[in-house]
N, C-alpha and C positions, 0 to 999 in steps of 0.2 A: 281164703279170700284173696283175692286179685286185686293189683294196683287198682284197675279200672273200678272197683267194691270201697276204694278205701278214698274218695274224694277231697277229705282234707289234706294226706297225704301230699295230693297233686298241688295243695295251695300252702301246707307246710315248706315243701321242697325249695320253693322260689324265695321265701323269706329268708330261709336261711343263708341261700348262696348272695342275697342282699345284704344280709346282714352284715355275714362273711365278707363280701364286699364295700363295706361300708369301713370296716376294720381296718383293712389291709391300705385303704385309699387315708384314714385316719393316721397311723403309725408311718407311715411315707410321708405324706404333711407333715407330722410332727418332726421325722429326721431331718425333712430338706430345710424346715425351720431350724434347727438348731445348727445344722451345718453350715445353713447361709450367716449366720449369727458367729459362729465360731470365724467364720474368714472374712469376715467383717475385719476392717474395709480393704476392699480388693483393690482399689483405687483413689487417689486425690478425693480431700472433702473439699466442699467447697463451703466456706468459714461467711457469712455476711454480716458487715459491720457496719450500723445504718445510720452512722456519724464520720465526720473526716478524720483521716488520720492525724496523728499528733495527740489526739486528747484524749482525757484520762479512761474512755470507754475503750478507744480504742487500744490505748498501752494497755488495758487487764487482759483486752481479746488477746493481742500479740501474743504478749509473754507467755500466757498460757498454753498458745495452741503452738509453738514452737516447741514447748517441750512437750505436748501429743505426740507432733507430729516424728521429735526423735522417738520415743519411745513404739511408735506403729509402725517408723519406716515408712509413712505413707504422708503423703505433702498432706497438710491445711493451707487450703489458700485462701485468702482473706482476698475478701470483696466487699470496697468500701463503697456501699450505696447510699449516700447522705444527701439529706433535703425533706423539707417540709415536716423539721422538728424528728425526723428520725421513722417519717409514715411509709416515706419510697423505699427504704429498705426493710422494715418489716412486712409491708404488704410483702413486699418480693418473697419473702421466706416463708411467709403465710399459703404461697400460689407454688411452692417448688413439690416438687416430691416426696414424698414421705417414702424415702424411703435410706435413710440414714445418709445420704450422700449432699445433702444441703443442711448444715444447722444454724445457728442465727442468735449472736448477743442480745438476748432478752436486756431490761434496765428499768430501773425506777420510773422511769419515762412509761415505760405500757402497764405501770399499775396504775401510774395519774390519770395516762388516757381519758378510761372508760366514765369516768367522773368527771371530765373536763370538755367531752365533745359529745351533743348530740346526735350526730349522726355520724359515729364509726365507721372505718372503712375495713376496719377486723375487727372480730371477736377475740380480747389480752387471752379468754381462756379454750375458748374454741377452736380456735385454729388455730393453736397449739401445744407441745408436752413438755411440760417440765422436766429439764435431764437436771443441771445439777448448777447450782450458785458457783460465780468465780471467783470475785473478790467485791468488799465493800468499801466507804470511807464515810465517816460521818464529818461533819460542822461544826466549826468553834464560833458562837455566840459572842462577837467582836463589837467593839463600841469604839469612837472616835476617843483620842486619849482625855480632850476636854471635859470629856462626860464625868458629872461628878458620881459616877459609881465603880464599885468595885466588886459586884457579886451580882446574882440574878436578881435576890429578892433587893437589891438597890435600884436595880433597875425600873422592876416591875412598881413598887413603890413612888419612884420617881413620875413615871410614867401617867399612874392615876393623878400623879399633882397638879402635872401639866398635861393634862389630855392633850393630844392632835397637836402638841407642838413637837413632838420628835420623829422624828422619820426614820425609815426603814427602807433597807433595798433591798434587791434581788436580780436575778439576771434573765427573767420575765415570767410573765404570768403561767401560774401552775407549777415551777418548777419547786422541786424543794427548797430552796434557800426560803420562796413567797409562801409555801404551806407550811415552813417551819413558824415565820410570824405569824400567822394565823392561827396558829395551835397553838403558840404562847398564846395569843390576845386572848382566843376564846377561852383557854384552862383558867386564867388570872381575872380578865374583866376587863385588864389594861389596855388605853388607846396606843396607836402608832396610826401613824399615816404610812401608805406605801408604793415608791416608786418603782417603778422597772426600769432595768438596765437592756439594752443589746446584749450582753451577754457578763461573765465574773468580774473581766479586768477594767472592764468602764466602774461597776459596781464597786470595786476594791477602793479605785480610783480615789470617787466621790467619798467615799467611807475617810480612806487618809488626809482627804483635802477640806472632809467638813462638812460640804453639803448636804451629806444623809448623817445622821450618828448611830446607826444601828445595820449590822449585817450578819446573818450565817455565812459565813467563807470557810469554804473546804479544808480539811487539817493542813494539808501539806503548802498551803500558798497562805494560810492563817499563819502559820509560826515563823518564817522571817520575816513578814511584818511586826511579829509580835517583839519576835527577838530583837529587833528593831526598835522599838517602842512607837513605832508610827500609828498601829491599833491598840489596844489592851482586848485581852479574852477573861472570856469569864465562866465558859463551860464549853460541853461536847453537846451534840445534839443525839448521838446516838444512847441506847438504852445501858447500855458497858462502857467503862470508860477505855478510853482508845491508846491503843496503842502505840498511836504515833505523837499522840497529846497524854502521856500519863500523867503529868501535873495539873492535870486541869479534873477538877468535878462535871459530871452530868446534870446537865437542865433537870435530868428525874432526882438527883436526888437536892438538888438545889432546891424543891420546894413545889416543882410540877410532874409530881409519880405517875408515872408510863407515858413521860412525852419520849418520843423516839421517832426522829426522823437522820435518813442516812443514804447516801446513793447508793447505790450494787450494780454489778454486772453478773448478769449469768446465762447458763446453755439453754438453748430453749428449741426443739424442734418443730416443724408441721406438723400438724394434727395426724395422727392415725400410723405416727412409726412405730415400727414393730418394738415390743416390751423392752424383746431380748437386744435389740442393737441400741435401746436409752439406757438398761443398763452397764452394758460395753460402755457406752461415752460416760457415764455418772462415773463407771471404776476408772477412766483414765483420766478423766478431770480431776478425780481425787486423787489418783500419782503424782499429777503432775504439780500440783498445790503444795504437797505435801514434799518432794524434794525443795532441799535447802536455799540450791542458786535461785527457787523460783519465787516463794519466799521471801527472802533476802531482799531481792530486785520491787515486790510489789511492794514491800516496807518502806523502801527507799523514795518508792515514790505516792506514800502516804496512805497504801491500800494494805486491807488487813482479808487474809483468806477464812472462808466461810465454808467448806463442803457440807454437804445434808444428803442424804439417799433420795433420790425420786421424790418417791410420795411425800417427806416432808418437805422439802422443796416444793413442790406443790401447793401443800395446805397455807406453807408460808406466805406464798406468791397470791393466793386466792387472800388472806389474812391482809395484805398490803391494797389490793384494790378496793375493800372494803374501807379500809382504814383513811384515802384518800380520797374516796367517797364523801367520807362523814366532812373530813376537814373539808373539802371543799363546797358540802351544802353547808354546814354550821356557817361557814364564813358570808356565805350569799356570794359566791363568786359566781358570773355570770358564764354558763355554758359555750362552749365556742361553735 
């Protein structure tokens, strides 16, 4: 029988050399993927920091991408885009390229977002990938020294006795310090009334001068106050007790099991970077955490290192917008 006899033949032949061709196009993709991955990064990252320098988001970026950037030989440059709560710099990183050459300090700040503003100008999980946590700091639960308490459950106690006569601050709406009170009130029942500050150090202010008698202030700018006796503390707000405050108890276990509120800093890319180059930055963020000087340096200024592989960093970060969700519909805090 003859080619021209055998007609599947003719419709056999082309598939294969398809196929064949499909393979060969498949295993070239996969190499030039992993190759481009291995000499990652070929050049300068470009680091965006969507806060001004000096403050405490910006020192975790710092410190940590300086020792990246020894360890790659290859510059991190930090680009500090700040304004309108921290929205101009992560739009910006949300609109860059995905393609490992822009990453961008994620923060406590883009889990509140999504729960705080009707109408988002990015999507905290959308438009972007979870590389890896930097470092965190959680909040010492300070009271003006007048206050006749000495513990949470004094407080909260307190508090029911004299409804709406004790106040509370924060250094404005939405921010942690305002959903940490809000999380107390709601777990307990207790009133506070609650002011907003411009920002910590008017807050602290009013705290040491009297005018508020209740604040979460940061570990690291809590304890020479306290040391001081200008404040008194009475717990941490985070879920573990802190490292920078180990004298102190947690709000959890003082009486309200699984309150846990804490700032962080971490990596967070454009949507659609390739696996293999979040992995790359997840392993050098965790070198770089994990030497000593770096360590050291965050301790010193009240931040404690957190590394997680990807995906749990992920579920975490999705865990936290949900979490600040709740608190801020329980509370009836109004949308922005």
């Amino acid at each position: 029988m003859t080619r021209r006899e055998k007609p599947w033949l003719r419709a056999a032949l082309p598939a294969q050399c398809l196929t064949m061709a499909a393979w060969i196009v498949f295993f070239s993709f996969s190499a030039g993927h992993r190759a481009h991955a291995q000499e990652y990064p070929a050049k300068p990252v470009r680091f965006i920091l969507a806060f001004t320098a000096g403050g405490a988001l910006d020192i975790i970026g710092r410190v940590i991408t300086r020792k990246m950037s020894e360890n790659l030989r290859v510059q991190m440059a930090v680009d500090n885009r700040p304004g309108a709560g921290g929205i101009i710099g992560t739009e910006a990183a949300a609109k860059a390229s995905p393609d490992g050459y822009t990453i961008f300090l994620c923060n406590v700040t883009n889990a509140i977002y999504p729960g705080l503003y009707q109408k988002p100008v990015y999507d905290a999980l959308r438009d972007f990938v979870a590389i890896s946590p930097g470092a965190s700091f959680s909040f010492i639960l300070a009271v003006n020294p007048s206050m006749p308490v000495q513990s949470v459950a004094q407080l909260v106690a307190l508090a029911k006795k004299r409804p709406d006569d004790i106040v509370y601050g924060s250094s404005g709406i939405g921010s942690p310090p305002h959903l940490a009170g809000e999380l107390m009130k709601n777990m307990t029942g207790m009133r506070m009334t609650h002011v907003p500050f411009a920002g910590n150090p008017q807050a602290q202010q009013s705290l040491v001068g009297g005018d508020i008698q209740v604040l979460f202030i940061n570990t690291a700018n809590a304890m020479p106050l306290i040391d001081a006796k200008r404040v008194r503390g009475l717990a941490v707000s985070s879920l573990q007790r802190s490292q920078v405050a180990p004298g102190f108890p947690t709000v959890a276990e003082s009486g309200l099991p699984g309150f846990d509120i804490s700032s962080w800093g971490a990596f967070c890319g454009p949507a659609r970077t390739p696996e293999a180059i979040v992995n790359k930055l997840n392993s050098e963020v965790t070198k770089a955490l994990e030497a000593p000087d770096v360590k050291s340096r965050l301790l010193q200024q009240g931040f404690e290192v957190t590394p997680m592989p990807p995906a749990r960093f992920q579920a975490y970060y999705k865990a936290e917008i949900e979490k600040y969700k709740k608190i801020i519909r329980d509370a009836n805090i109004e949308m922005q």
